[in-house]
C-alpha positions as CSV (number, residue, x, y, z in Angstrom):
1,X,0.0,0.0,0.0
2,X,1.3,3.1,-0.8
3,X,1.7,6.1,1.9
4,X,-1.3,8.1,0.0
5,X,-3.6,5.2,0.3
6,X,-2.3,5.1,4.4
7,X,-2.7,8.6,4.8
8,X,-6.1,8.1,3.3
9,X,-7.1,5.5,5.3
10,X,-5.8,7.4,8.6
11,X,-7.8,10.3,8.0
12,X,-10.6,8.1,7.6
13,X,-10.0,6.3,11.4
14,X,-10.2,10.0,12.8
15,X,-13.5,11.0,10.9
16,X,-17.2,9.9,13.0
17,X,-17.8,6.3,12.6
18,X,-21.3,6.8,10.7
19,X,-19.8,9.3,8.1
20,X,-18.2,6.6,5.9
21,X,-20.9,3.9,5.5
22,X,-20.4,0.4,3.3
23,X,-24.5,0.7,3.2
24,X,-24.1,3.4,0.8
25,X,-22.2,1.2,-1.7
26,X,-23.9,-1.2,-3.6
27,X,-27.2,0.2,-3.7
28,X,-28.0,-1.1,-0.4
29,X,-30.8,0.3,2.4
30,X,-29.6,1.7,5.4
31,X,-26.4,-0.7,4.7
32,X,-28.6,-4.3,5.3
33,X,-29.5,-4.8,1.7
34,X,-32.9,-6.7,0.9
35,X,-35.6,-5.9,3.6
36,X,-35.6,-5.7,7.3
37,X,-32.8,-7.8,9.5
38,X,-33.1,-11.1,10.8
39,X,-33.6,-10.2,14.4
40,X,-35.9,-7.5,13.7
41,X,-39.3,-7.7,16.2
42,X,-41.1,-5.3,14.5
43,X,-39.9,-5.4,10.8
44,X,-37.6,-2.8,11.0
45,X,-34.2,-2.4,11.9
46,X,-32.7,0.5,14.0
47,X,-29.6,1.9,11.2
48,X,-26.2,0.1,12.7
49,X,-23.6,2.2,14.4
50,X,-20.6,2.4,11.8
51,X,-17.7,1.6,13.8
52,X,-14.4,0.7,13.0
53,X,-12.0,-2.1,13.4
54,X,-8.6,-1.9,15.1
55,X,-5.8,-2.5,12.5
56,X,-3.0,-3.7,14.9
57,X,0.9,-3.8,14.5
58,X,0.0,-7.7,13.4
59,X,-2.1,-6.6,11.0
60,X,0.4,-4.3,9.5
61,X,3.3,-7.4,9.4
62,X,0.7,-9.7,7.3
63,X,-0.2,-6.5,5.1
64,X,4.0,-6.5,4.3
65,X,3.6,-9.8,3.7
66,X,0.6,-9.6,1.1
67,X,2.6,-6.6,-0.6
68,X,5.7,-9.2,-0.7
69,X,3.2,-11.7,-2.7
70,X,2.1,-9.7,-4.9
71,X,5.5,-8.4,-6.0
72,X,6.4,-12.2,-6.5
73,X,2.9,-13.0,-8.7
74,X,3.2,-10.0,-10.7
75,X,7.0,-10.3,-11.4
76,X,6.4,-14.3,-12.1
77,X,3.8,-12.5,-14.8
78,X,6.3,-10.4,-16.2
79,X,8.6,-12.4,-16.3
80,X,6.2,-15.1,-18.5
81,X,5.2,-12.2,-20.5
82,X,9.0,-11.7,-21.1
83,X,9.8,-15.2,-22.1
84,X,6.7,-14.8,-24.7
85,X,8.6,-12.0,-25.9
86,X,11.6,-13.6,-26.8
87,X,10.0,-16.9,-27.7
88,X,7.7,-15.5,-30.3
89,X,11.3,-13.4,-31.2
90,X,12.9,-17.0,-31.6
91,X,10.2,-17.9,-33.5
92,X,9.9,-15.4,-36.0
93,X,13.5,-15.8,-36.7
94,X,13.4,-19.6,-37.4
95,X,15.2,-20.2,-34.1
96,X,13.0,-23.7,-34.1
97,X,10.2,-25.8,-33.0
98,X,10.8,-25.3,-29.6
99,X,10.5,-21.8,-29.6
100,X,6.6,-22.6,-30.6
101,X,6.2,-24.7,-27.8
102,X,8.0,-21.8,-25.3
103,X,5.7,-19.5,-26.4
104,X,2.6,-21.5,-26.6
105,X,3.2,-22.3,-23.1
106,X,3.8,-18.3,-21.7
107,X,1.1,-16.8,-24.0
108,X,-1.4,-19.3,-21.6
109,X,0.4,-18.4,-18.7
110,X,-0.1,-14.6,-18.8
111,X,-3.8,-15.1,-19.8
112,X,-3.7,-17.2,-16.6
113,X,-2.0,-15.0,-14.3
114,X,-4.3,-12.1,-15.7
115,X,-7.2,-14.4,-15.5
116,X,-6.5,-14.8,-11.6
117,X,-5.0,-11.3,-10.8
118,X,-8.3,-10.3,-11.8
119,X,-10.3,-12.4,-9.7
120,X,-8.4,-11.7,-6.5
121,X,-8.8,-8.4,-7.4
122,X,-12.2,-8.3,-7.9
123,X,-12.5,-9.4,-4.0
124,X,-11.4,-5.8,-2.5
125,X,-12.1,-3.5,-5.1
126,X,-12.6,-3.0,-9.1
127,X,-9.9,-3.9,-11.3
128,X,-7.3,-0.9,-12.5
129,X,-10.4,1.5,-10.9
130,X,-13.4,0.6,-13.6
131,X,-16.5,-0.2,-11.8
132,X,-16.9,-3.6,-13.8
133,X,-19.8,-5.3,-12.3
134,X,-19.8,-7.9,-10.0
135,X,-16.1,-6.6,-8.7
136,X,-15.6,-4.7,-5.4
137,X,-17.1,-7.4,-3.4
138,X,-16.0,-6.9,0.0
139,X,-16.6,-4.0,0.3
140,X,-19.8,-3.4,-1.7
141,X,-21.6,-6.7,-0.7
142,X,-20.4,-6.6,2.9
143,X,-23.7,-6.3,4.5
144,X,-25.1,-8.9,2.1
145,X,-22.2,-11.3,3.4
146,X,-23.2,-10.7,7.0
147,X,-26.5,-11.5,6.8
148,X,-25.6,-14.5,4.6
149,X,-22.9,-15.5,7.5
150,X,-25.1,-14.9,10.2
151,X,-28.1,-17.1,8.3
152,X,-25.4,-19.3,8.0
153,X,-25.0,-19.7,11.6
154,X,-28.4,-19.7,12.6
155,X,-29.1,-22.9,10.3
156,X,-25.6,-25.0,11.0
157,X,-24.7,-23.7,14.6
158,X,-27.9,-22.7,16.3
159,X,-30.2,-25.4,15.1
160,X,-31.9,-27.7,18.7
161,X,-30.4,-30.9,17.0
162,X,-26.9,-29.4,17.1
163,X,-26.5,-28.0,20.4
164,X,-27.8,-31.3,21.8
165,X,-25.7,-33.4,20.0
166,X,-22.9,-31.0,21.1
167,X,-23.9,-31.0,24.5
168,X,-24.4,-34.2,24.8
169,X,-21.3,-35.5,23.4
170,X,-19.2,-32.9,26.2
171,X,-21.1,-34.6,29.0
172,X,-21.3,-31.9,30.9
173,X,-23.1,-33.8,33.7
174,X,-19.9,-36.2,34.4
175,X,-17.6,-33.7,34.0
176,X,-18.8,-31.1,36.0
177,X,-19.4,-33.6,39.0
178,X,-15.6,-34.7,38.8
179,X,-14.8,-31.1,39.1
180,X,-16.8,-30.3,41.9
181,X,-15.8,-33.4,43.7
182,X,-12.7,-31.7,44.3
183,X,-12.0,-29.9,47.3
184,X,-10.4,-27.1,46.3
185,X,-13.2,-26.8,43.6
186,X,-15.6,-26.7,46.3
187,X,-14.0,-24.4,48.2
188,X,-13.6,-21.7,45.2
189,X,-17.5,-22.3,44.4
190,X,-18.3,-21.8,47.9
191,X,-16.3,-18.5,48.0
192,X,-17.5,-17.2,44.6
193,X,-21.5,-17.8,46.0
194,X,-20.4,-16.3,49.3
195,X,-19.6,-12.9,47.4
196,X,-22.1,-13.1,45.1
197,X,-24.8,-13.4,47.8
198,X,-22.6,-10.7,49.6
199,X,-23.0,-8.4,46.7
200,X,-26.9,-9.2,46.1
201,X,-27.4,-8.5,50.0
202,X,-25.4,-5.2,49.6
203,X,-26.8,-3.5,46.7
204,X,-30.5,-4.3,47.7
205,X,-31.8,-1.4,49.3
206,X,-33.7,-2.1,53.1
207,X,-36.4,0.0,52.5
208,X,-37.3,-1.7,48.9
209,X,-36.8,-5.1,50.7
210,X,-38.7,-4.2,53.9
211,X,-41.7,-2.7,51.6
212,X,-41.7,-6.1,49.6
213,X,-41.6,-8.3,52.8
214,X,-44.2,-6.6,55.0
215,X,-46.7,-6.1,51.6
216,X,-46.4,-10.0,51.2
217,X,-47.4,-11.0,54.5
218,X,-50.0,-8.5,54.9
219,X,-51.2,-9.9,51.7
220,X,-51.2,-13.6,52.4
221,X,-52.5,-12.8,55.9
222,X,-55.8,-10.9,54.3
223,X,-55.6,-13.6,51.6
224,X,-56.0,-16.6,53.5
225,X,-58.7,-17.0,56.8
226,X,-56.7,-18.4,59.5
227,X,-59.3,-19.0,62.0
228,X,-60.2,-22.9,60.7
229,X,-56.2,-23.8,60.8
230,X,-56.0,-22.5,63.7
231,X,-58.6,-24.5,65.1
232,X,-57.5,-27.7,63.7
233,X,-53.7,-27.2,64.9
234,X,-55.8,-26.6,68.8
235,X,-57.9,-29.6,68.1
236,X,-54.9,-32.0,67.6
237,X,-52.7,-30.0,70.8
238,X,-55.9,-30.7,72.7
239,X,-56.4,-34.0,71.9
240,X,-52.6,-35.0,71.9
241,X,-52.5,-33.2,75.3
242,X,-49.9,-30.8,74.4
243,X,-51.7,-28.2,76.1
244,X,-51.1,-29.4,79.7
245,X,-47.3,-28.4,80.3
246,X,-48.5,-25.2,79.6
247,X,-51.0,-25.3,81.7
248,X,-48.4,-27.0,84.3
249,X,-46.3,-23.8,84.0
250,X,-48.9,-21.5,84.6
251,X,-50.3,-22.8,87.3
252,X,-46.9,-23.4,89.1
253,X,-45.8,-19.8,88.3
254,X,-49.6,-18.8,89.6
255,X,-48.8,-20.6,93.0
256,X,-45.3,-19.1,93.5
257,X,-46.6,-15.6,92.8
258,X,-49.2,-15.9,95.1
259,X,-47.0,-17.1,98.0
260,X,-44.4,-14.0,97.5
261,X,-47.3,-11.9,97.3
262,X,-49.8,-12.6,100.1
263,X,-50.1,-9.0,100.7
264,X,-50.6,-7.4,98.1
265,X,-53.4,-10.0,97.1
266,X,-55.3,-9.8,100.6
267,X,-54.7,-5.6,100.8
268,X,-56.7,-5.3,96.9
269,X,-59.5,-7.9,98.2
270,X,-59.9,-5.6,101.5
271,X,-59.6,-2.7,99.1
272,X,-62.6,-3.6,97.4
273,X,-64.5,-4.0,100.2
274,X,-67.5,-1.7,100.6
275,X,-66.6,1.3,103.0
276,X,-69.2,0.8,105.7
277,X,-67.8,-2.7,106.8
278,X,-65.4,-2.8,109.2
279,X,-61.6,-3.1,108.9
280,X,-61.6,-6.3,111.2
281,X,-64.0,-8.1,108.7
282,X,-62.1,-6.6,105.8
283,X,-59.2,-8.2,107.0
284,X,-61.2,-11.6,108.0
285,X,-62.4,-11.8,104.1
286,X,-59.1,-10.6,102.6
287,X,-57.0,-13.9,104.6
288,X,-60.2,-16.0,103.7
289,X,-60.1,-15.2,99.9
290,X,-56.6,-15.7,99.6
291,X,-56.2,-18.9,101.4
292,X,-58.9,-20.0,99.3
293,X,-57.6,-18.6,96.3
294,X,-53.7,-20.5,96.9
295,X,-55.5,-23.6,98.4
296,X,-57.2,-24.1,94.7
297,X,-54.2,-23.0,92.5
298,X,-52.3,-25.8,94.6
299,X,-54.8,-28.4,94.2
300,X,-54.9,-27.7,90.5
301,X,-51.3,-27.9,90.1
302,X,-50.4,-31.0,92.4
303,X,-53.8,-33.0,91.1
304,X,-53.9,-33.9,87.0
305,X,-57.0,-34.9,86.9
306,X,-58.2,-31.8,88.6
307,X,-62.3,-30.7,87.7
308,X,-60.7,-27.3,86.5
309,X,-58.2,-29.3,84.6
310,X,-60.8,-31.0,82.6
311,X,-63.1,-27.7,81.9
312,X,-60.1,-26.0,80.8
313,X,-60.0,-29.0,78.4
314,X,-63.6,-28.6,77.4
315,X,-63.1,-25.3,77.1
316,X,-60.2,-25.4,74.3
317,X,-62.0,-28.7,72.3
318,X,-65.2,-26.7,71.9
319,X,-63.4,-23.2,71.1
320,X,-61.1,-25.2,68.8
321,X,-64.7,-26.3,67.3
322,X,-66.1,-23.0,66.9
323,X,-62.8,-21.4,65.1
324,X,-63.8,-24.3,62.6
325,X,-67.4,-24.3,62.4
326,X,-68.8,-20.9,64.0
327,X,-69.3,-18.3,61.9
328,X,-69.1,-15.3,64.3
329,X,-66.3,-16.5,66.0
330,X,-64.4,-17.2,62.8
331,X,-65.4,-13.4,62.1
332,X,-63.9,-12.2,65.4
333,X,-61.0,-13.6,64.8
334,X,-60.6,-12.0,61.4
335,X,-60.8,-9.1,62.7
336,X,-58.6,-9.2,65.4
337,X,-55.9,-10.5,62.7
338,X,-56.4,-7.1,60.7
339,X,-56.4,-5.2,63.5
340,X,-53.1,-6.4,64.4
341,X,-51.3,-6.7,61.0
342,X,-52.4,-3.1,60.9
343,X,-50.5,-1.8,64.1
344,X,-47.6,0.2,63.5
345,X,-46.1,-2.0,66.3
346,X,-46.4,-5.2,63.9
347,X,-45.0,-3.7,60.6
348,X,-42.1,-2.4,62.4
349,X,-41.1,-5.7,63.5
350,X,-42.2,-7.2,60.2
351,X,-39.7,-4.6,58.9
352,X,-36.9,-4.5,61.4
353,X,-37.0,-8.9,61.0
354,X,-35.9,-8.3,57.2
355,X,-32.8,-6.1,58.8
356,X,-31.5,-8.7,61.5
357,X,-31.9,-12.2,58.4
358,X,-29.9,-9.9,56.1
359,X,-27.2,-9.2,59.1
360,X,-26.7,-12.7,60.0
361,X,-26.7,-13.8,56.0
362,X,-23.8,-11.3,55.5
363,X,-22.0,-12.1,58.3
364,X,-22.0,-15.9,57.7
365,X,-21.2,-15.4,54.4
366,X,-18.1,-13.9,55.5
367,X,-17.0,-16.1,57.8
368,X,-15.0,-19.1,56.3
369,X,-15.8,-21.4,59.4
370,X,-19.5,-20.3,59.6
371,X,-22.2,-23.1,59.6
372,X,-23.5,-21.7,56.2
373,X,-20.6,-22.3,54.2
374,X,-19.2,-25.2,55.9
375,X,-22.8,-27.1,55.2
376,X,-22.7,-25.1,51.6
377,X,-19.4,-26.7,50.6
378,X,-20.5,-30.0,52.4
379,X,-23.3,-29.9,50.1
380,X,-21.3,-29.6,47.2
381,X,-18.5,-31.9,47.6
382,X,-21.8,-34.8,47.8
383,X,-23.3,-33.1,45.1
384,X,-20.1,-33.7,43.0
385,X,-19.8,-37.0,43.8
386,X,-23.5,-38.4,43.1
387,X,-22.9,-36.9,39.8
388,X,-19.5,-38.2,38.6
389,X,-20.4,-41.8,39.9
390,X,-24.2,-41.5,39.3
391,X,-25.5,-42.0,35.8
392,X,-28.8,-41.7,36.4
393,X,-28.1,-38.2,37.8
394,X,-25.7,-37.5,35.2
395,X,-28.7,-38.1,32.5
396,X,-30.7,-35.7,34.1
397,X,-28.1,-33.0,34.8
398,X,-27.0,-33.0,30.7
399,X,-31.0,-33.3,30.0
400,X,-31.5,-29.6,32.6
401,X,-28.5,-28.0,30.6
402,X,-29.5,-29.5,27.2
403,X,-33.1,-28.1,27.8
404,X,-32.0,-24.6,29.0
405,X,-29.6,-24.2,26.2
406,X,-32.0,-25.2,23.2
407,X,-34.6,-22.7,24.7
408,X,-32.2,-19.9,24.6
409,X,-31.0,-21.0,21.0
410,X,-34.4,-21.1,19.9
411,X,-35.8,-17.9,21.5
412,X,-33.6,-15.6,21.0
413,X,-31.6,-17.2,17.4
414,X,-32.6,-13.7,15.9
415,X,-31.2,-11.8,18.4
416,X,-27.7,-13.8,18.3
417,X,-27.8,-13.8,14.4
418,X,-28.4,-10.2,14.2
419,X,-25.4,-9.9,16.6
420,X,-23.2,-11.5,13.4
421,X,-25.4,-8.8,11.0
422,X,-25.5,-5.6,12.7
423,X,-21.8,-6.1,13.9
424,X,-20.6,-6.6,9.7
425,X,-23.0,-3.9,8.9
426,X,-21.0,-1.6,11.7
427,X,-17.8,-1.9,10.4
428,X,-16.5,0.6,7.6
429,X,-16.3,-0.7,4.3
430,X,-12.9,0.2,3.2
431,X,-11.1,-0.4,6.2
432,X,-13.1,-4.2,6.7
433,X,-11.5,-4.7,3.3
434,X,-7.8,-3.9,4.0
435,X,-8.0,-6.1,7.2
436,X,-9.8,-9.2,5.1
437,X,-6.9,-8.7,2.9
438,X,-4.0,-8.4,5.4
439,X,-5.4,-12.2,6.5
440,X,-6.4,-13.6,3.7
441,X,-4.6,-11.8,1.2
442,X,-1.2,-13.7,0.7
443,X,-3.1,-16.9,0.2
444,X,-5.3,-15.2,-2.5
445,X,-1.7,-14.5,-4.5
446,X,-0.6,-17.9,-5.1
447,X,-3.9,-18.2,-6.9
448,X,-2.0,-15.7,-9.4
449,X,0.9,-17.3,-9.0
450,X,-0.8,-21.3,-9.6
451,X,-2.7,-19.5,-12.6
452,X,0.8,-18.6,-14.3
453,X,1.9,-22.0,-13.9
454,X,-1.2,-24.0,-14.6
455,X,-1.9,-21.8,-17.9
456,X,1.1,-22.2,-18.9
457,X,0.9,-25.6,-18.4
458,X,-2.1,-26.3,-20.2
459,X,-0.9,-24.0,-23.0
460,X,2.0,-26.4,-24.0
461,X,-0.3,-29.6,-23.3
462,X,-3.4,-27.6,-25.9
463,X,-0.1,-26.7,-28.1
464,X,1.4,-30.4,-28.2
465,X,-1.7,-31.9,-28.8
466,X,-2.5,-29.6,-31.8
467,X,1.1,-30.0,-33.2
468,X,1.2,-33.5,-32.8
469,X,-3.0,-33.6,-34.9
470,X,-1.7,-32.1,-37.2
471,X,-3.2,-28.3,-36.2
């Protein structure tokens, strides 16, 4: 390339990325040529973003190279066209026979190398500057090639038979449970969920989380009547007899506050007394209530089978009936439940309950001995090795990964094909071709240079023959 054309071309990389568009060439619309593109939702395709590629000091070394080829095709071509020269000189001159055959065989070898240089040519841009059709390409069919390539794709690469042939031919399954099964695997998964879960924790904000939570209790709460489950759960306590070690406790904690406070009980039954009795019987009443009062709370705590006992008992069966059958009382209890879901007191808690699980989360996940990870990295050391030892497992793992990947191939193909498109429609026509020909471009020469020797080739061969028929 000569320093105009790389002067050129560097002027180019400094100008806005959508002022030089390879749509424009060709006759194309918008630079995707034939209608909207592949990944299009609504039929029409937002224009691409021209952008340009990096040419890169390795680029420029294979660009020498293709300028080192093509001094060696076209000197082989002048050199053929020189011994056609002298042949037909020879010739002329009655030099011999084989002066016929010589330039037989280099007149077919400049029309190959010609033949050829043309071709190549034609690739990146139109032959000694005449805009011959069907030349150019590259450059002027260069949106037409990616949605071709990215068609291409879609059919051969994205197809559900492929990726589950691929997929299942990796057995991903077996290899990922062999992986796992390894400690220090384990211990790097661990740690990478750890900071994951760290960072999800983090960047959540309380009061989105705390909104969220207390709405979804409230919600289920007002949802769902909780007056007949409650009454089943008190039917089977009842009848299971759950109820009477809480009854145990009360009672003993009843009897031991009523023997450290003797006083206080007898002074509010002489309190109520009516003010024209006097003090003496006050008194009398007050001793006789409380003995009376401890002498039944003992009874009921030292005796199980205790008459109060067993009305208490009746007592919860039948209430535990009526929260499942009674309409009024299932009512009252509704109510009761929305009047306390409703109390500031309740959504605060409900709120501040979010704040203490995110707390202990965090701080277990950063702790390398906590019970979390230790039972996390447990879990996936088993994990690992149930699935390199378990077929069965293996089979369903491969059939998860299988299923997940064919849904994303199929839903969004357009999307990855148009990835292909839009990104060959982005790139700048002129320099997409001098990067195509930097890779590409020394390979194209020996074309030239196998057309020179092939032609000429085939002209002695066409000559012989004709010579030895007489021609």
């Amino acid at each position: 390339m000569c320093a105009r054309d790389h002067e050129r071309v560097e002027r180019m990389e400094r100008t806005e990325p959508d002022q030089t568009g390879a749509g424009e060439q060709g006759g194309t619309d918008g630079g995707r040529p034939g209608g909207p593109a592949p990944g299009g939702r609504d039929g029409a395709a937002p224009a691409p973003v021209r952008t340009m590629t990096t040419f890169s000091a390795a680029d420029e070394e294979k660009q020498r190279g293709v300028r080192r080829m093509k001094l060696t095709a076209t000197g082989l071509l002048l050199f053929v066209a020189l011994v056609y020269v002298v042949a037909k000189w020879a010739q002329n001159s009655g030099a011999g026979a084989w002066a016929g055959y010589v330039a037989a065989a280099a007149e077919a070898g400049m029309v190959g190398a010609l033949a050829d240089w043309f071709a190549v040519t034609a690739l990146f841009r139109h032959p000694l500057g005449l805009p011959i059709p069907h030349t150019a390409i590259i450059p002027t069919k260069k949106d037409q090639l990616g949605v071709s390539l990215g068609e291409f794709v879609g059919e051969n690469f994205l197809s559900e038979d492929v990726v589950r042939g691929r997929l299942r031919a990796v057995g991903i399954g077996g290899r990922l449970g062999t992986w796992l099964a390894d400690p220090e695997h384990a211990d790097r998964v661990t740690a990478e969920l750890s900071a994951a879960l760290r960072g999800a924790l983090t960047v959540l904000r309380d009061s989105d989380v705390q909104a969220v939570v207390g709405e979804a209790i409230t919600r289920r709460a007002d949802a769902q009547e909780i007056a007949p489950g409650i009454g089943k759960m008190l039917d089977r306590v009842v009848a299971d007899g759950g109820h009477r070690r809480v009854v145990d406790l009360v009672v003993a904690r009843a009897h031991d506050w009523l023997v450290l406070h003797d006083e206080q009980v007898m002074d509010a039954v002489q309190g109520g007394a009516p003010g024209w009795t006097p003090r003496f019987v006050d008194k009398r009443v007050g001793e006789r209530v409380y003995k009376e009062l401890l002498r039944f709370v003992t009874e009921m705590r030292d005796m199980p089978t205790h008459p109060a006992r067993g009305a208490l008992d009746r007592f919860l069966a039948d209430f535990a009936t009526d929260l499942q059958s009674d309409t009024e009382t299932r009512a009252r209890v509704e109510r009761l439940k929305t009047e306390v879901l409703g109390r500031g007191e309740v959504q605060d808690l409900i709120a501040s309950a979010w704040t203490a699980v995110r707390s202990m989360i965090v701080s277990a996940a950063e702790d390398e001995r906590s019970e979390l990870r230790l039972r996390v990295r447990a879990s996936l050391l088993s994990l690992g090795a149930r699935m390199a030892h378990d077929a069965r497992l293996q089979a369903k793992v491969d059939g998860w990964v299988e299923g997940a990947a064919v849904y994303v191939v199929t839903t969004y193909r357009g999307e990855i094909t148009s990835l292909i498109t839009d990104t060959v429609a982005g790139w700048d026509a002129e320099h997409t071709t001098r990067k195509i020909e930097a890779h590409i471009g020394r390979d194209l020469q020996f074309i030239r240079i196998n057309g020179t020797v092939v032609g000429s080739l085939a002209g002695l061969l066409i000559y012989t023959v004709s010579r030895a028929l007489g021609a």
